[in-house]
N, C-alpha and C positions, 0 to 999 in steps of 0.2 A: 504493500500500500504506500508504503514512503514514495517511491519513484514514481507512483500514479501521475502525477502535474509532468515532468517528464516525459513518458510513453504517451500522453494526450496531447502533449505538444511532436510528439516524434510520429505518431498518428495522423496529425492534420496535415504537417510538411508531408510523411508518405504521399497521402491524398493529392494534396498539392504538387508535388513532381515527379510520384511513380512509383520512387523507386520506395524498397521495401525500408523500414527502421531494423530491420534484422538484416543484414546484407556482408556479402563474402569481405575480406582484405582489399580485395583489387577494382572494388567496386574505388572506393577510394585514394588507394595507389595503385594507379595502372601500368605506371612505368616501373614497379620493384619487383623483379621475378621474386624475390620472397614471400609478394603477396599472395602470388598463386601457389606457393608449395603451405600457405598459413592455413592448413584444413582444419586446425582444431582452436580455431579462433572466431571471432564473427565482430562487427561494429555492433551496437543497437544506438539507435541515432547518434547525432552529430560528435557526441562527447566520450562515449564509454566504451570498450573494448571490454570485450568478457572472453574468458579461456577457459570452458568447463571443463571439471576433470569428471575423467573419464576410464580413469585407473583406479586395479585395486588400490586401497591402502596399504604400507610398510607397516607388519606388526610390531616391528623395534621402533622407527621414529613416529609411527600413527597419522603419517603425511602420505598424501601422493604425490609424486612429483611430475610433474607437467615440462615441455618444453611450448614456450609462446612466441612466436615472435612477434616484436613491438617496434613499429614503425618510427623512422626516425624526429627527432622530439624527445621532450620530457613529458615521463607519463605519471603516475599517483596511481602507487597499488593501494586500493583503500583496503583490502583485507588485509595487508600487512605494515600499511601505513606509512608508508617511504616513497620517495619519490627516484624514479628508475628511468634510466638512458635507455632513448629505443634506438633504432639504427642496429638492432642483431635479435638473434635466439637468444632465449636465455632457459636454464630450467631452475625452475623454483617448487619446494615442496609447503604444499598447502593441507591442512586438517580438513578430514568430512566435514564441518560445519562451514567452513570458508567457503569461502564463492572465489574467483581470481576474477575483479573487473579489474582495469585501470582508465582511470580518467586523461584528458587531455592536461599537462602542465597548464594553471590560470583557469580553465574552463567552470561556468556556471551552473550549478543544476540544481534546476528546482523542483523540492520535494514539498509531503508531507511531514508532520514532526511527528517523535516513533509514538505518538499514543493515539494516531489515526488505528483504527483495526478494520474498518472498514468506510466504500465510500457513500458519502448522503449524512456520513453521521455528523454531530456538531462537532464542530472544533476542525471542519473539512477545508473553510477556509485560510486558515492558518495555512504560512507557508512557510519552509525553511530553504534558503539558498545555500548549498554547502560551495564552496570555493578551495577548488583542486589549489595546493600550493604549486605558487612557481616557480620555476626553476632560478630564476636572476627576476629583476624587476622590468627588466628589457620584453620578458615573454610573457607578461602579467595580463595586459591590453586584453581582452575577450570580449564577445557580442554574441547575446543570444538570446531567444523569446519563449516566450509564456502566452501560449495557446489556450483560449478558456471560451467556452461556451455554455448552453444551459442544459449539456448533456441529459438531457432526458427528452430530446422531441427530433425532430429532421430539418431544424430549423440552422445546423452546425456552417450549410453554405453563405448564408445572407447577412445571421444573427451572432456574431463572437468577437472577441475582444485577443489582441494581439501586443503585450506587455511588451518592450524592448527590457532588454538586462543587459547591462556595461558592466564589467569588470576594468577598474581602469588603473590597477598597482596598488 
């Protein structure tokens, strides 16, 4: 539910130019042959990279370990909370409860706060912006929007509201 504001914003862009909020490496780098060998990776709209694991678990360290590759930039592994050079493969081992996203260095995203559990309920309009750390102050600059309509009718083409959000250092 957190990412809800997110995927509803990643949802309308879809609609708006096609292409899928779920979509391969190369959709995005088309000129990096690693984006086409990146099979066990995916974008989900503009900001996050997610690397599902899909490996047993190590019964000694309790992690699996993934190999991701991460485009060049600085990224924000949010499950492990550090900020990581792309530009190669890497392999890192992540806990069953871990997810492996990483954000774009600077990028905006707007969520709910964790005591959304569902959506419609009070407290839905509240929103949290989390703000990927960046790498130098140089890479800070970011621009991105907040997609909101009256989600419940088919009114989503004519009747919505279109938030800019600047990240500006």
């Amino acid at each position: 539910y957190r990412l809800a504001p997110y995927i509803y914003t990643a949802a309308r862009e879809a609609y708006d130019t096609g292409v899928s909020m779920c979509r391969p490496m190369y959709y995005d780098w088309p000129d990096e042959e690693a984006a086409y060998a990146a099979t066990n990776a995916y974008m989900f709209g503009e900001s996050i990279l997610v690397a599902p694991v899909s490996k047993p678990v190590d019964a000694l360290t309790r992690e699996a370990e993934i190999d991701v590759w991460l485009p060049k930039g600085t990224w924000y592994d949010v499950s492990k909370g550090e900020l990581v050079e792309g530009g190669r493969n890497m392999r890192r081992g992540y806990r069953v409860e871990e997810t492996p996203w990483f954000v774009k260095s600077g990028a905006v995203i707007p969520m709910y706060p964790d005591s959304v559990n569902r959506l419609g309920n009070p407290g839905t309009d509240d929103l949290v912006l989390f703000c990927a750390p960046a790498a130098s102050s140089a890479s800070a600059p970011y621009q991105t929007f907040l997609y909101e309509d009256g989600g419940d009718n088919a009114d989503y083409a004519t009747n919505y509201r279109s938030t800019e959000i600047c990240r500006n250092g």
